[in-house]
C-alpha positions in Angstrom: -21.3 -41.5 -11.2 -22.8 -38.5 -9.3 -20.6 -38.6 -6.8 -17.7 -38.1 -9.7 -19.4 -35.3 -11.5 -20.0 -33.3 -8.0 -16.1 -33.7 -7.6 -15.2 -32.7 -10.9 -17.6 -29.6 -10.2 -16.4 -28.5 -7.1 -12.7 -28.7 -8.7 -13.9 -26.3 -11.5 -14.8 -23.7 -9.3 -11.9 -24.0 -6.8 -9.9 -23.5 -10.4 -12.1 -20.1 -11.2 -11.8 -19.5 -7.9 -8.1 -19.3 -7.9 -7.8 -17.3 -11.5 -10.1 -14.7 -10.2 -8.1 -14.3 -7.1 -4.9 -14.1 -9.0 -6.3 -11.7 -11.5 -8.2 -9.3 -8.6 -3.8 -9.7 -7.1 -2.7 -8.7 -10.4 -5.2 -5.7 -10.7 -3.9 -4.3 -7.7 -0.2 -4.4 -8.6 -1.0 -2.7 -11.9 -2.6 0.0 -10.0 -0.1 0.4 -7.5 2.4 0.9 -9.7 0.9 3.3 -11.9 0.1 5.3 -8.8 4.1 5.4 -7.8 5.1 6.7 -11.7 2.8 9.0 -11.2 4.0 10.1 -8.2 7.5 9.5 -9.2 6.6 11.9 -12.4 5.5 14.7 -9.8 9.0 15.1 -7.8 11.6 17.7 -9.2 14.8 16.6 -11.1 18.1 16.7 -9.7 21.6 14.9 -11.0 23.3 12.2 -9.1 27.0 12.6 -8.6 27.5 9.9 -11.1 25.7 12.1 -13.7 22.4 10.6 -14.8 19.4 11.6 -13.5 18.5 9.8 -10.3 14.9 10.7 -9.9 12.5 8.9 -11.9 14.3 5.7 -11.1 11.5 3.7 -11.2 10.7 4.9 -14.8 14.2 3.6 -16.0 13.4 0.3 -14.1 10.7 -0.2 -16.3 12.8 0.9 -19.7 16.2 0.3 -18.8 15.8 -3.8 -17.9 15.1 -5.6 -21.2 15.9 -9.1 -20.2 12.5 -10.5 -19.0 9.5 -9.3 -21.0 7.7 -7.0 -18.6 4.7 -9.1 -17.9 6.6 -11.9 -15.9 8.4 -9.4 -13.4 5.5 -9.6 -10.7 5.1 -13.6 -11.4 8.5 -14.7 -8.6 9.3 -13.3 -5.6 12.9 -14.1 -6.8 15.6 -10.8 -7.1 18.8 -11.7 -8.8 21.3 -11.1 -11.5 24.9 -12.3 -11.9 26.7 -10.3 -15.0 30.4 -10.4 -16.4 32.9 -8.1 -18.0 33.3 -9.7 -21.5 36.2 -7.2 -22.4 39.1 -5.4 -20.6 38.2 -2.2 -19.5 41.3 0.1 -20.9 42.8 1.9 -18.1 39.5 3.6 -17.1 39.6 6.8 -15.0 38.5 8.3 -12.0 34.5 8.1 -10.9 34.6 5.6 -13.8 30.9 3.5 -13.9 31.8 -0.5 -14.7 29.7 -2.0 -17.1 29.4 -5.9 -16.8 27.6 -5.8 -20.0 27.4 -10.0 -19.9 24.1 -10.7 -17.5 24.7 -14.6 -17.4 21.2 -14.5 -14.8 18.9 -11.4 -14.5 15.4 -12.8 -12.6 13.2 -10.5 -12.2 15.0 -8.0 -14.8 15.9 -5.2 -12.4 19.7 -4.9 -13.4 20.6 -3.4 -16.9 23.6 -4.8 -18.9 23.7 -1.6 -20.9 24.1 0.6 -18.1 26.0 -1.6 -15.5 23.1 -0.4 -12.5 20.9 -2.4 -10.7 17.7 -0.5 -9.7 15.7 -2.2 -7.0 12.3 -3.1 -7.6 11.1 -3.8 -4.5 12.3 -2.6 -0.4 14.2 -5.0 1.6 17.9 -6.2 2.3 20.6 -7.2 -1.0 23.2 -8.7 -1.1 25.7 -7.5 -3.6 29.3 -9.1 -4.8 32.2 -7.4 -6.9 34.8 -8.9 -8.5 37.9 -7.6 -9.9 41.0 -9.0 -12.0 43.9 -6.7 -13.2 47.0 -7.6 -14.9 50.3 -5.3 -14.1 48.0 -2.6 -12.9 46.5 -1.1 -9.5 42.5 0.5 -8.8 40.2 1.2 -6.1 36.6 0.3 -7.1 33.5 1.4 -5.2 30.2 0.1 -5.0 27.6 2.9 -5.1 24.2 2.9 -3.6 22.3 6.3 -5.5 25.2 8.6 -4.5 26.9 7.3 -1.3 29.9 4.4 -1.0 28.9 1.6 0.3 32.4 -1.0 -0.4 35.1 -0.6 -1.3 37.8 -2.4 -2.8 41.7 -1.7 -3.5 44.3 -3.8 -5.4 48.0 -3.3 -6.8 49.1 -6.3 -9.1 52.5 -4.6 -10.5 55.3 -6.0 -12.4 53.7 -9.1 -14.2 51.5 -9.7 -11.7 48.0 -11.2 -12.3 45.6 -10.8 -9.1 41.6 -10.3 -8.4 39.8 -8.4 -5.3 36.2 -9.4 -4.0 33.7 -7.0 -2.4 31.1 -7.6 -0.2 28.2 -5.4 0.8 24.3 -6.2 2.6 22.3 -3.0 2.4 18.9 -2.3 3.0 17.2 -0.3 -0.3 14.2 1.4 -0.8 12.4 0.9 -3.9 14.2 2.7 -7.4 17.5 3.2 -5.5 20.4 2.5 -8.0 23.3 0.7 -7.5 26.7 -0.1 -9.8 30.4 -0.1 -9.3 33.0 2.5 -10.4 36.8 3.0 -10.0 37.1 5.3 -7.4 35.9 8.5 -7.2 39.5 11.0 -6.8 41.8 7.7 -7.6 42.4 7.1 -11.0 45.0 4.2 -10.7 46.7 2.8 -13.2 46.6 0.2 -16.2 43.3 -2.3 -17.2 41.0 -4.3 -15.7 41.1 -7.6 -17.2 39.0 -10.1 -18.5 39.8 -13.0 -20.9 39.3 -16.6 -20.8 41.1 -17.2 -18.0 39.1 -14.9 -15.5 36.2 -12.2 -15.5 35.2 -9.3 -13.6 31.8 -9.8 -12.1 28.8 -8.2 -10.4 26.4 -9.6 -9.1 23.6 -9.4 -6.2 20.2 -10.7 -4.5 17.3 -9.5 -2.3 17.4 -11.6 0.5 14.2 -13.1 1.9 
């Protein structure tokens, strides 16, 4: 019996011991971050070539991804987010940003279905994919790392055609860099991207561990 109640005693505390490690881990993170908005806040303005504001990208992180309540983003290590085009985009334009407004899976809620960019929340190496379908139409797409090309992509499916191009790029990002896709930036091509039942545009990436 006292042998039983000892053990039941030393698991307590190894459980407080735990909470109060994990809440002391938590506590720093909170701090940390405010530190970088603050320091974020402190650093002049200046447009991206894309034409939102670039700086204070870690502030638009923390207003811009509404898919996982805020309080879970530090509880995985896991970086992901797959989204879809629900609707055609109508012949878009030149320097054109894609939204894929449909995020099927968003862990860790660093890409924004409203916007189409994924702002990463932490440094390391990502993975991202692009997918495009068109229908009797030809584009260049781009994916776009803060300002710079990283991929691209080109396709002409003329004359009744129906065809889709993949991209491909592993990049190393700092934390609050941006990334989305756009038609290309001087190439304004010609006639929708599609996306029905039958096939979707897609974006989607990871941070590789």
């Amino acid at each position: 019996m006292v042998v039983d109640q000892q053990n039941r005693l030393n698991r307590f505390q190894e459980t407080d011991r735990l909470k109060e490690e994990r809440l002391r881990s938590l506590e720093n993170k909170i701090s940390s971050l405010q530190e970088t908005c603050k320091n974020v806040h402190n650093q002049p303005r200046r447009n991206s070539s894309n034409g939102p504001l670039t700086v204070n990208r870690l502030e638009r992180f923390l207003t811009e991804s509404p898919s996982l309540p805020r309080t879970n983003r530090s509880d995985s290590d896991v970086i992901a987010f797959y989204a879809i085009m629900s609707q055609s985009e109508v012949n878009p334009g030149a320097h054109h940003t894609l939204i894929f407004d449909d995020a099927k899976t968003n862990e860790g809620g660093a890409y924004s279905p409203n916007t189409g960019i994924f702002i990463a929340p932490r440094n390391g190496f990502y993975v991202f994919i692009w997918n495009i379908r068109m229908f009797t139409a030809e584009h260049s797409t781009e994916l776009i790392v803060n300002k710079d090309v990283y991929g691209a992509t080109f396709l002409r499916s003329k004359n009744g055609d129906d065809g889709s191009v993949t991209g491909t790029v592993v990049v190393h990002l700092s934390q609050g860099d941006d990334v989305f896709v756009r038609t290309h930036s001087a190439y304004a091509g010609d006639g929708d991207i599609l996306s029905n039942i039958h096939g979707q545009p897609s974006f989607s990436g990871w941070k590789l561990n």
